[in-house]
C-alpha positions as CSV (number, residue, x, y, z in Angstrom):
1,X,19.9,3.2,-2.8
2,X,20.5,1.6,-6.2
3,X,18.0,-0.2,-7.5
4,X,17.6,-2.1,-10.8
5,X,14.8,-1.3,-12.8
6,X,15.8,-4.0,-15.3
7,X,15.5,-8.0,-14.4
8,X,19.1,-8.0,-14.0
9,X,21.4,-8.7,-10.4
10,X,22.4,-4.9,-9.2
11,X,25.9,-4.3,-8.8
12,X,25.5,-2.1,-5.7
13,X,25.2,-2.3,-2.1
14,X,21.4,-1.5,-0.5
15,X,22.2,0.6,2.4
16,X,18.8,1.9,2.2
17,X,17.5,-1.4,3.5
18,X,19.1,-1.2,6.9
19,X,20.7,-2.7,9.1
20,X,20.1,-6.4,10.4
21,X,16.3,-7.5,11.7
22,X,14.1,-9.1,13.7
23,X,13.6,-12.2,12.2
24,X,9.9,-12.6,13.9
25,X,8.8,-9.2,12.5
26,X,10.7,-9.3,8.6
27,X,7.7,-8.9,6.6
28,X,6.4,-6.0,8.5
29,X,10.0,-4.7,8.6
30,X,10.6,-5.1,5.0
31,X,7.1,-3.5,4.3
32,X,8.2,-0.4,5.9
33,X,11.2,0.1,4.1
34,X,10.4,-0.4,0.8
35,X,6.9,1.9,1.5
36,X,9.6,4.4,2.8
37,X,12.1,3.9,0.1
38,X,8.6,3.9,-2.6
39,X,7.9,7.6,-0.4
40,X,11.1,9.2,-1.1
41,X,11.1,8.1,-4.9
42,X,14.3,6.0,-4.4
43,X,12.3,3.1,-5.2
44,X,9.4,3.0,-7.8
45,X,7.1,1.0,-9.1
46,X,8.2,-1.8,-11.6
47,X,11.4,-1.6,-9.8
48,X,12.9,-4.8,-8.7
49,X,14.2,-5.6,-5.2
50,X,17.1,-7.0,-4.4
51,X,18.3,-10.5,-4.8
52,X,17.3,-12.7,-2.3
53,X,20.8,-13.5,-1.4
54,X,21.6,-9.4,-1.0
55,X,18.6,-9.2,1.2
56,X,19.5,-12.0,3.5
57,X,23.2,-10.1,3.5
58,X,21.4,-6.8,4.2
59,X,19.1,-7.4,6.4
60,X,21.1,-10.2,8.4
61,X,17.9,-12.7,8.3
62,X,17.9,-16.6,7.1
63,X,16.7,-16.7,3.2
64,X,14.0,-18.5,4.4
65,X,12.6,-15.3,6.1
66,X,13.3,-13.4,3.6
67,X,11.0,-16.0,1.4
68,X,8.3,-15.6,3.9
69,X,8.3,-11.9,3.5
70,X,8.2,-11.5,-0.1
71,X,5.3,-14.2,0.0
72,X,3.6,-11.9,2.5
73,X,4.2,-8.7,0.1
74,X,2.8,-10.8,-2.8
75,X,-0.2,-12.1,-0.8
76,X,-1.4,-8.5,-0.3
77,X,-0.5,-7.2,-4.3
78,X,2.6,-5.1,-2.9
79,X,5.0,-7.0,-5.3
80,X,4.8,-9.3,-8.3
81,X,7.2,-12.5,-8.4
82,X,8.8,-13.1,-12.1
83,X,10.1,-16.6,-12.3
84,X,13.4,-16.4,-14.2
85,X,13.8,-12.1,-13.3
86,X,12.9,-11.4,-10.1
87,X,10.7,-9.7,-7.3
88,X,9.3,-6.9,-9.2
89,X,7.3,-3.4,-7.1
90,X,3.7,-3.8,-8.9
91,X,3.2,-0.9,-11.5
92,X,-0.6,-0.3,-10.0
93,X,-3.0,-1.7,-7.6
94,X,-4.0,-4.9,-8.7
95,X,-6.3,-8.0,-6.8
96,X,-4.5,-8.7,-3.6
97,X,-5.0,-12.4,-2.7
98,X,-5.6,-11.5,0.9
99,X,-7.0,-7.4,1.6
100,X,-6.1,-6.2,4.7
101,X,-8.2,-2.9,4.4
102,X,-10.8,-5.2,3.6
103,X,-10.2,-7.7,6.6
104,X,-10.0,-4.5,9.1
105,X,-13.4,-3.4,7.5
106,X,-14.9,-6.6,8.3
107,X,-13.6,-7.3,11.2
108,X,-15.0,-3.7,12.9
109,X,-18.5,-4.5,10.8
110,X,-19.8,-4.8,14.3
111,X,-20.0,-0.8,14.8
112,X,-22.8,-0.6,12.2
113,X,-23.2,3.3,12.5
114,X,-19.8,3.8,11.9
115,X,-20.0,2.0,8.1
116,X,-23.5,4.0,7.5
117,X,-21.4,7.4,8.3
118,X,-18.5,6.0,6.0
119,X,-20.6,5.1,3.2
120,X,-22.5,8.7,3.9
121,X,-19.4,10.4,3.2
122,X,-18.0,8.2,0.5
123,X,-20.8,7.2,-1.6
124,X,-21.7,11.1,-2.8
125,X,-17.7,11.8,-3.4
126,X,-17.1,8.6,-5.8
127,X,-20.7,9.0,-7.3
128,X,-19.3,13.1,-8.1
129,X,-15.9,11.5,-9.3
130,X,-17.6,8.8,-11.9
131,X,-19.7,12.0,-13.3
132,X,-16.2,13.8,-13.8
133,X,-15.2,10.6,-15.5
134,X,-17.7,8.5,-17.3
135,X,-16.9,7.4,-20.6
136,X,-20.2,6.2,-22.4
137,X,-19.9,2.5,-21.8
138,X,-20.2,3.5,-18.2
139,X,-23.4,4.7,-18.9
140,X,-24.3,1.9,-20.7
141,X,-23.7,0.0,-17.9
142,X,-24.9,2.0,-15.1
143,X,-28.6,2.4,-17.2
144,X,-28.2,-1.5,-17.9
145,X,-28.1,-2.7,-13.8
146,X,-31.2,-0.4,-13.6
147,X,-33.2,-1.9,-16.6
148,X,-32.2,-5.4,-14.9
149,X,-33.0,-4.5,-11.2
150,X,-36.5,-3.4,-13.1
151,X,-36.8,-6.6,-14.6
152,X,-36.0,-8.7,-11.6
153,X,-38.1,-7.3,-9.7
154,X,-41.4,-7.4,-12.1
155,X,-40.6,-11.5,-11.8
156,X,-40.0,-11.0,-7.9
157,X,-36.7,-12.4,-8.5
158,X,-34.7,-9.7,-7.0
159,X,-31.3,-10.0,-4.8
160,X,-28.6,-8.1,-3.7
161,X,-26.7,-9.0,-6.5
162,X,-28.8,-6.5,-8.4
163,X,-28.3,-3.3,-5.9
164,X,-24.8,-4.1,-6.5
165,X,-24.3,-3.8,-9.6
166,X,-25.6,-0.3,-9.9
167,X,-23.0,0.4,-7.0
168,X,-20.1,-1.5,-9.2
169,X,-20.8,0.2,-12.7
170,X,-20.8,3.8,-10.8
171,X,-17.6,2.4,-9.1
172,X,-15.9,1.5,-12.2
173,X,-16.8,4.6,-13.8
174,X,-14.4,6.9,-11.8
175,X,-11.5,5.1,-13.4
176,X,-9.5,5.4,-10.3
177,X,-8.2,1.8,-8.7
178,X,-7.7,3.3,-5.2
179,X,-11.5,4.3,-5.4
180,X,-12.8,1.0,-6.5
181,X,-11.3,-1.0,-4.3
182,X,-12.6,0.9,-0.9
183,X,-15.5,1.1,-2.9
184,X,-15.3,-2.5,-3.2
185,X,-14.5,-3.1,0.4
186,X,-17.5,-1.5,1.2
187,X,-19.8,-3.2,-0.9
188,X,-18.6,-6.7,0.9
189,X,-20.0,-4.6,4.6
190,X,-23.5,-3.6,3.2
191,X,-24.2,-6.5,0.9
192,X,-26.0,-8.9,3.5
193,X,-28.4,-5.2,4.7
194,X,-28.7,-5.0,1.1
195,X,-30.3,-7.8,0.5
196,X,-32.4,-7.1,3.3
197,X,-33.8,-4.1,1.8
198,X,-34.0,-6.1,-1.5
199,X,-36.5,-8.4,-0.4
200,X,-38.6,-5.7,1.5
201,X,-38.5,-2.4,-0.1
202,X,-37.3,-3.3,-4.0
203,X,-39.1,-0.1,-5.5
204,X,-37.7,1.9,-2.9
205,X,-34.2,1.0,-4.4
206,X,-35.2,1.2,-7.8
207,X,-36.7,4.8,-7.4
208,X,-33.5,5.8,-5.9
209,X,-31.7,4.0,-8.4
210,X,-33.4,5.8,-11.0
211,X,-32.9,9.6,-9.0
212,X,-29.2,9.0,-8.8
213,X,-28.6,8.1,-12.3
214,X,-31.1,11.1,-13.6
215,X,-29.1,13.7,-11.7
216,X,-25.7,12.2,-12.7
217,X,-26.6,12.3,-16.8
218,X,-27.4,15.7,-16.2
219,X,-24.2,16.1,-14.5
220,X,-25.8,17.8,-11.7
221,X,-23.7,17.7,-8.2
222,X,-26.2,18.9,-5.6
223,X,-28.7,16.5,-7.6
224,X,-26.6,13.7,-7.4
225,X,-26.1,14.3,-3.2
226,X,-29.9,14.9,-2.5
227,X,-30.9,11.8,-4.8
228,X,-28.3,10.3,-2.4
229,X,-29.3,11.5,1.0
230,X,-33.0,10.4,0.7
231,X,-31.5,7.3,-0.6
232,X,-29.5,6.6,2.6
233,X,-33.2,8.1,4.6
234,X,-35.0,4.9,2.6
235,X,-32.4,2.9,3.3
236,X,-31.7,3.8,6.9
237,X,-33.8,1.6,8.8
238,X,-33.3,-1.2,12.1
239,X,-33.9,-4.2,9.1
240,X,-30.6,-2.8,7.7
241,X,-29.0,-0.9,10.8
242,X,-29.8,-2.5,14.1
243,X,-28.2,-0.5,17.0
């Protein structure tokens, strides 16, 4: 498959796109073969797709299809539309105006135990991968939520919004997109328990705030998952996790 990787019309035909489609299912069918094509490295990031016209020849679909796919590709941050150039493969994960991981998180939220097992199992790997990669404005930031989760909570002024934060700096600390945004996603799932447990055991959070961040200066791994675990213990409890 040729692609053009400047915002120029390609001179080439685009076999790897296929023969004609279902016009009801384009946008998942057009998915698929450009997360095939972005798989076998004949397409790559900041390439640009076809013309519209060459996809409507290629695909055998009305160019209004084809517009609705490209908007659906756009809405979840799989492609970038350059007015004058073209539809361009984004060069990294960016802010998707609508998340489908996020959306299938949500919608599942219902089987609590299965988000505290996720966030078990994930929270001690990206806390582990933010102590690999820190830089020290990270731990500016990290020791900042905790000096204002302190602070809120002398004034009894304390909200979720402050939990969170320690979550988000440690988050942005790994430096790796693909971890912040299920990290992210998850943070949308808990937020509402934790401001359940904000409002009821504040210290608790704080303390284990305060364990986490101790063991992860000292850049000590079976520190980091202990502080953790009892962290998940205090936090495990039917106000947060109803059956």
């Amino acid at each position: 498959m040729s692609l053009k990787r400047q915002p120029t019309l390609p001179t080439t035909s685009m076999e790897s796109f296929g023969s004609s489609i279902d016009r009801s299912s384009v946008a998942l069918q057009l998915l698929e073969r450009i997360k095939s094509a972005l798989i076998c490295g004949e397409l790559q990031p900041g390439d640009y797709l076809p013309s519209e016209t060459e996809l409507t020849h290629s695909l055998g679909i009305g160019k209004s299809s084809v517009r609705e796919a490209i908007k659906m590709l756009q809405a979840i941050g799989i492609v970038e539309v350059k007015r004058g150039q073209g539809t361009m493969i984004c060069r990294e994960p960016g802010e998707p105006m609508v998340d489908p991981m996020a959306f299938g998180m949500i919608l599942a939220r219902g089987m609590t135990r299965d988000v505290l097992e996720f966030r078990k199992m994930f929270e001690p790997a990206y806390t582990l991968q933010a102590m690999e990669n820190a830089w020290p404005e990270d731990h500016v930031r990290i020791q900042q939520t905790i000096d204002a989760m302190a602070s809120a909570i002398a004034n009894g002024e304390q909200t979720a919004q402050h939990d969170v934060a320690f979550h988000r700096a440690i988050l942005r600390a790994t430096h790796n997109p693909m971890t912040i945004r299920v990290g992210e996603t998850l943070i949308q799932l808990i937020e509402a328990a934790l401001e359940t447990s904000m409002q009821t055991l504040p210290e608790v959070a704080l303390k284990d705030h305060r364990a986490i961040y101790a063991a992860f200066m000292a850049d000590d791994a079976e520190g980091v998952k202990a502080a953790i675990e009892v962290s998940s213990e205090s936090w495990e409890t039917n106000l947060t996790y109803a059956e």
